[in-house]
C-alpha positions as CSV (number, residue, x, y, z in Angstrom):
1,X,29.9,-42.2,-7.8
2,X,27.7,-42.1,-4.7
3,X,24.7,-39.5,-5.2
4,X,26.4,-37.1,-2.7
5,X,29.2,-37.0,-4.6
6,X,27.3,-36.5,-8.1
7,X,25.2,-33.7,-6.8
8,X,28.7,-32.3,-5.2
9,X,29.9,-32.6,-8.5
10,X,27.7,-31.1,-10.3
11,X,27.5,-28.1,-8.0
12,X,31.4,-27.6,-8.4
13,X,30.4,-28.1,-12.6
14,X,27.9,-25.5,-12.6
15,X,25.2,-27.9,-13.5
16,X,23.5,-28.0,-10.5
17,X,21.4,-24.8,-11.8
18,X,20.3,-26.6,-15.2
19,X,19.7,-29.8,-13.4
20,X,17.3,-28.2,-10.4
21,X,15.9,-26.0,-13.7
22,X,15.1,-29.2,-15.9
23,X,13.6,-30.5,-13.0
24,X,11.5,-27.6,-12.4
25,X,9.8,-27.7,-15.7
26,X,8.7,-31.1,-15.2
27,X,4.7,-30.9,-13.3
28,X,6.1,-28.0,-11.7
29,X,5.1,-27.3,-8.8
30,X,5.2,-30.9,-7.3
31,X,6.3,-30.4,-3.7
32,X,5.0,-27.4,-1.3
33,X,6.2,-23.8,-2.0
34,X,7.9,-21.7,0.7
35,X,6.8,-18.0,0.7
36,X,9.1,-15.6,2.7
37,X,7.8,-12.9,4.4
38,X,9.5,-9.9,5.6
39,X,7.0,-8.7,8.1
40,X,5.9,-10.2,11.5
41,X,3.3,-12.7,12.1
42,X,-0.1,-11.1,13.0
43,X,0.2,-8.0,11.1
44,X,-1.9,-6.5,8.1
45,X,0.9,-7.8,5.3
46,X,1.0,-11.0,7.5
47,X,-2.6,-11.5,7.7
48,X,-2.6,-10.9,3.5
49,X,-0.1,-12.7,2.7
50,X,-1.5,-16.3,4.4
51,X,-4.6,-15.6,2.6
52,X,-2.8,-15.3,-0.7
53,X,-1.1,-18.3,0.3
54,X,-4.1,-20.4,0.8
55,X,-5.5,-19.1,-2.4
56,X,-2.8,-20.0,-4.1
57,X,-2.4,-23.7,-2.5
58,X,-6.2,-24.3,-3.5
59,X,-5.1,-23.7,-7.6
60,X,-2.4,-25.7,-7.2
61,X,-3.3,-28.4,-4.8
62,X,0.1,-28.0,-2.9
63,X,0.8,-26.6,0.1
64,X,2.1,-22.7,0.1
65,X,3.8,-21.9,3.5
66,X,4.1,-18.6,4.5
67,X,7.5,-18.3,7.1
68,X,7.7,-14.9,8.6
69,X,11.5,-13.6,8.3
70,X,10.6,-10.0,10.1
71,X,14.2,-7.1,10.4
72,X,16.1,-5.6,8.8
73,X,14.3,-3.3,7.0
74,X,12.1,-6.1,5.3
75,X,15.1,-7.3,3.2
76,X,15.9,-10.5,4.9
77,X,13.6,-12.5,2.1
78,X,15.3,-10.9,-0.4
79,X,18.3,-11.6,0.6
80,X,18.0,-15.3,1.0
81,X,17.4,-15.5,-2.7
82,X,20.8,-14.9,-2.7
83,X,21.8,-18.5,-1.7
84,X,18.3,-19.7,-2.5
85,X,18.3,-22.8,-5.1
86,X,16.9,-21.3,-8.1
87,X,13.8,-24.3,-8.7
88,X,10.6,-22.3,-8.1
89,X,10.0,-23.9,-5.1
90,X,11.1,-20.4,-2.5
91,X,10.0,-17.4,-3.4
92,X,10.0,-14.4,-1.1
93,X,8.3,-10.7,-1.1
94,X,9.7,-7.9,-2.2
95,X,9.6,-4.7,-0.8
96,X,10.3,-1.3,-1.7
97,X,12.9,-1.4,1.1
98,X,15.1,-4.3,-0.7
99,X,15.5,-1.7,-3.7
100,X,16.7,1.3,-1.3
101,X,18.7,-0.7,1.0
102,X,21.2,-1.1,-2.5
103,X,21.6,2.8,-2.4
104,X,21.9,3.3,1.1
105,X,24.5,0.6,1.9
106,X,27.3,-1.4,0.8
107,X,26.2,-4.7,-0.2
108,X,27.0,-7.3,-2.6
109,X,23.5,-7.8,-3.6
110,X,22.1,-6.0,-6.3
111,X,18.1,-6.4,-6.2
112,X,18.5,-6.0,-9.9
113,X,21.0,-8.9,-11.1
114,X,20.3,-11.3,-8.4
115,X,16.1,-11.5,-8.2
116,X,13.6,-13.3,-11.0
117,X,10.4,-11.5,-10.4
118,X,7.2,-12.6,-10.5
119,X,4.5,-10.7,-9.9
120,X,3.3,-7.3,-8.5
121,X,0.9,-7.5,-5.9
122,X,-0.5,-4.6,-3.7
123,X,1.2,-1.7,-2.5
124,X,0.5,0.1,1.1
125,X,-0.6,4.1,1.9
126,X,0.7,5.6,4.4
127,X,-0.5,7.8,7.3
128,X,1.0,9.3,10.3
129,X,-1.1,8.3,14.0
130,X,-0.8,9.8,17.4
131,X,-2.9,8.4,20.2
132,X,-6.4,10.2,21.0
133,X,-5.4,11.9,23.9
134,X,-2.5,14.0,21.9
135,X,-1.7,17.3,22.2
136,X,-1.4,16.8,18.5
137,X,-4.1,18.0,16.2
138,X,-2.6,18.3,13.2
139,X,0.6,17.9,11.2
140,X,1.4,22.0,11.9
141,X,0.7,21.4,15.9
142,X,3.5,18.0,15.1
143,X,6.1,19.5,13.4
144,X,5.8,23.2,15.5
145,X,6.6,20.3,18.9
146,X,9.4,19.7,16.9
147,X,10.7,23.0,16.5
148,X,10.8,24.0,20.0
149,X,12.0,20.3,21.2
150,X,14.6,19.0,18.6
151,X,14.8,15.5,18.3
152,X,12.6,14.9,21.2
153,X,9.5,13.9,19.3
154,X,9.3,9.9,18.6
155,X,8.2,8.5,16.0
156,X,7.7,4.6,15.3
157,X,7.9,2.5,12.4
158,X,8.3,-0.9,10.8
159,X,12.1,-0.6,10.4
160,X,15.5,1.2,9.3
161,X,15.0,3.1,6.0
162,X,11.6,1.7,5.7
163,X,9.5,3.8,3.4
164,X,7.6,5.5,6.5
165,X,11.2,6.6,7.5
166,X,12.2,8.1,4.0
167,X,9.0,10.0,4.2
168,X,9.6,11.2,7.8
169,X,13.0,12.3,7.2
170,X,12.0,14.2,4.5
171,X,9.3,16.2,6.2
172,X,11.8,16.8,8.3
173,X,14.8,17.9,6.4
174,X,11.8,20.4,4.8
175,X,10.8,22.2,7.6
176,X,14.8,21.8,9.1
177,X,13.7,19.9,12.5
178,X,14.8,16.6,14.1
179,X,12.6,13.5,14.6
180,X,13.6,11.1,16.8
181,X,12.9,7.1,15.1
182,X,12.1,4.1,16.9
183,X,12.4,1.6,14.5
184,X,10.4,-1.9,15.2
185,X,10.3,-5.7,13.7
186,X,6.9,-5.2,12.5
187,X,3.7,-2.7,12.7
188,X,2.2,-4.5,15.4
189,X,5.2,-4.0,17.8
190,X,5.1,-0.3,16.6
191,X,1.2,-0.1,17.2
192,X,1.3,-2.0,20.7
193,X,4.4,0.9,21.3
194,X,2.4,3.9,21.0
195,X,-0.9,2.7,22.4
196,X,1.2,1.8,25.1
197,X,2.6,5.0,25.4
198,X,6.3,4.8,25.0
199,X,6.4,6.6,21.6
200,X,4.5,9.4,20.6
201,X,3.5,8.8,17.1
202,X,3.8,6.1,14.7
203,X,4.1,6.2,10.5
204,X,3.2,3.3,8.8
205,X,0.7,1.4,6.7
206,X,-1.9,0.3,7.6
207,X,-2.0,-1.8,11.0
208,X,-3.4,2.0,12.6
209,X,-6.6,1.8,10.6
210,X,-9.0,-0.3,13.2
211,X,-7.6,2.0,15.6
212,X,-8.6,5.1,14.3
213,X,-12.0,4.1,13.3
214,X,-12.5,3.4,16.7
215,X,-11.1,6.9,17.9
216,X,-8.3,5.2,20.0
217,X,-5.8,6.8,17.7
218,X,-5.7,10.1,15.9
219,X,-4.2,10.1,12.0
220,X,-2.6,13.5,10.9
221,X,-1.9,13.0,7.8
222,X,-1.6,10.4,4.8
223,X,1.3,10.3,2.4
224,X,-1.2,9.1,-1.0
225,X,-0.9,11.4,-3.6
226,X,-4.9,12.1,-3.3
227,X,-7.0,11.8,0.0
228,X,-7.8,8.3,1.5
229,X,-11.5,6.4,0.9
230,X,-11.3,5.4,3.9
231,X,-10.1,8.4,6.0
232,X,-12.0,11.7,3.9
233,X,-11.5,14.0,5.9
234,X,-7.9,13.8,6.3
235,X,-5.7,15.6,4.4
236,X,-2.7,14.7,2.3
237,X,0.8,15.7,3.0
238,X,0.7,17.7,-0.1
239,X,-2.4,19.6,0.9
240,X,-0.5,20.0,4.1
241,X,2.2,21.6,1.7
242,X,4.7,19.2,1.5
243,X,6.1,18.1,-1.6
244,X,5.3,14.4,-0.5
245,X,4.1,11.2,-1.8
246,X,4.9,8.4,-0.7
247,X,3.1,4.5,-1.3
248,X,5.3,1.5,-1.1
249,X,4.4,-1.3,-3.7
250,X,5.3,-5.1,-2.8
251,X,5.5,-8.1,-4.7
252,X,7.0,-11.8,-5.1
253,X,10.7,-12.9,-6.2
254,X,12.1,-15.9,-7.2
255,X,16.6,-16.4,-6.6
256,X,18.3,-15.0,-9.9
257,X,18.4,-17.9,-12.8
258,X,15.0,-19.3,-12.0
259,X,13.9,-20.7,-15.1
260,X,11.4,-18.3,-17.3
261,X,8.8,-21.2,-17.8
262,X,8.7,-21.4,-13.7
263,X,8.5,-18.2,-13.2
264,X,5.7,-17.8,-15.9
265,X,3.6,-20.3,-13.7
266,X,4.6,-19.1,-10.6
267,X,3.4,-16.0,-12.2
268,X,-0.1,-17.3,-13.7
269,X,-0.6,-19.1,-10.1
270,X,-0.2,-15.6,-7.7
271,X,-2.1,-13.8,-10.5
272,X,-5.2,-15.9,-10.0
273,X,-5.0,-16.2,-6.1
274,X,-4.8,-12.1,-5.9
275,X,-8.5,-11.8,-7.7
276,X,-9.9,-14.2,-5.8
277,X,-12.4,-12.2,-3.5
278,X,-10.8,-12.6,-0.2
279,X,-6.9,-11.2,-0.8
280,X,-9.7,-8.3,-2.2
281,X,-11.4,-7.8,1.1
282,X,-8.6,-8.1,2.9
283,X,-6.5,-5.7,1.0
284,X,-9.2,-2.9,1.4
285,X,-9.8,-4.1,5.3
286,X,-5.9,-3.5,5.9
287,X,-6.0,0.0,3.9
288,X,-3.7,-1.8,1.3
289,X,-4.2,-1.1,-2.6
290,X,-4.0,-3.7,-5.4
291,X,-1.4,-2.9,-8.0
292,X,-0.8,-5.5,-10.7
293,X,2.5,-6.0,-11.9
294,X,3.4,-8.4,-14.4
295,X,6.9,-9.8,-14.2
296,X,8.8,-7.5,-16.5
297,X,6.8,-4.5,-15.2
298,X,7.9,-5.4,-11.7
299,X,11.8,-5.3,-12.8
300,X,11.1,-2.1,-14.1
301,X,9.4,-0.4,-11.2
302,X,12.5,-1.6,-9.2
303,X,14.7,0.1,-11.6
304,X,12.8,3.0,-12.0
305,X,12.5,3.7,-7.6
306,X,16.2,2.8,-7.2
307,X,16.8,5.8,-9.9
308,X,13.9,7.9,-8.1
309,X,15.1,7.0,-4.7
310,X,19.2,7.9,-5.4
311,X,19.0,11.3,-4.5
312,X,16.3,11.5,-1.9
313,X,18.3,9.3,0.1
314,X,21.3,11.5,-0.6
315,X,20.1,14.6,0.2
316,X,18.4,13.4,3.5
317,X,21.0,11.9,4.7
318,X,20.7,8.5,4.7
319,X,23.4,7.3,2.9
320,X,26.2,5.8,4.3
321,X,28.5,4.9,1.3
């Protein structure tokens, strides 16, 4: 038997798994590892990510290769799990989104039975931005546009039922107006939008920060459950008196049946390269926040938003199943 024919045997068998995990075990990692993410190259998470990367490639003296899969909501990483061979050796980020898209849609992916986590790694605050020269001074002057022009008022973000959608949709199914969204691949597409002028707002995290420190764009309102550090004097969308909070935690995911001990060093590795000094700096540059998950804590926060989510999404609207 030819080794085409073994490996095609072995697939059919069901030992290709076991053999791919033996081999994993063994000086794992010994080759380059491939780290998906779902956001476009040149953005804040973009930007982070390559610096965990590096981090990460200097502990283990392999390469780590970030490839930028940007769409669909951030779940395209996730997804490739899917048919992803389960050796350690592709991992992807995770993001809030890949836990709501099970709600909203029919899929035969279940972010729950088909992902080994790894690790928990940051998660990003929100804020809604309008460009200096708005009429817009506040979230009250927004939403009363939106009164008296329904579904004329555009907003931009980094994708369908991303979590800067959820929270727009729900500010306004509570004061009963219409947004109009302009979803994009990534927040640098939505940024370069609005300071281009062809939408008239923008909610996301946190690509608008370096823009509003330089008094290019205006921010409204953040989505934290407590004020920003960074932006004072701006107030929440609670103290704006909206039942709202809203962050979106990320982390890293290894294809279902990845082999504990892997996923424990895959683990230990990430760990190390997120307190290095740099993914620090740039986490508080990009207005991102560290939040440490272990693996099993991970698993849980995705069970416990998909539960949470469930019927926000189904009272907004959003679901189409």
């Amino acid at each position: 038997m030819n080794k085409r024919s073994w490996l095609q045997w072995m697939a059919a068998s069901g030992l290709e798994t076991v053999w791919h995990q033996a081999y994993a075990q063994k000086g794992f990692p010994a080759k380059p590892i491939k780290l998906l993410v779902g956001f476009a190259a040149g953005g804040a998470t973009d930007i982070a990510f390559k610096i965990l990367a590096s981090n990460a490639s200097s502990i283990i003296d392999q390469p780590v290769v970030v490839e930028n899969k940007p769409g669909a909501g951030m779940v395209i990483p996730a997804q490739m799990m899917k048919t992803t061979v389960p050796d350690g050796y592709t991992v992807a980020q995770i993001a809030v989104t890949v836990f709501r898209q099970a709600i909203i849609d029919k899929t035969d992916f279940d972010p729950l039975r088909d992902l080994s986590y790894i690790i928990g790694l940051s998660a990003y605050s929100f804020g809604l931005v309008v460009d200096a020269s708005s009429p817009f001074k506040t979230l009250a002057d927004y939403i009363d546009f939106a009164k008296k022009h329904p579904a004329q008022l555009t907003y931009g973000t980094t994708g369908t039922f991303s979590s800067a959608q959820l929270t727009m949709e729900d500010l306004a199914f509570q004061n009963n107006v219409q947004f109009n969204h302009v979803p994009y691949k990534g927040g640098i597409e939505a940024l370069q939008a609005l300071l281009g002028g062809h939408i008239m707002s923008m909610a996301d995290a946190p690509s608008w920060a370096p823009y509003v420190e330089s008094g290019k764009l205006r921010l409204l309102v953040t989505a934290d459950e407590k004020r920003s550090e960074r932006f004072p004097n701006v107030p929440t969308m609670i103290e704006s008196g909206f039942n709202i909070v809203q962050n979106a935690p990320f982390g890293l995911a290894a294809p279902r049946d990845t082999d504990p001990a892997v996923i424990k060093k895959l683990h230990d590795i990430f760990k190390a390269a997120m307190e290095m000094d740099n993914f620090k700096e740039a986490l508080k540059k990009y207005n991102l926040s560290s939040m440490y998950l272990s693996s099993s804590q991970f698993k849980q926060f995705a069970a416990d938003i998909m539960k949470k989510e469930r019927p926000l999404i189904e009272r907004i609207g959003l679901k189409s199943n």
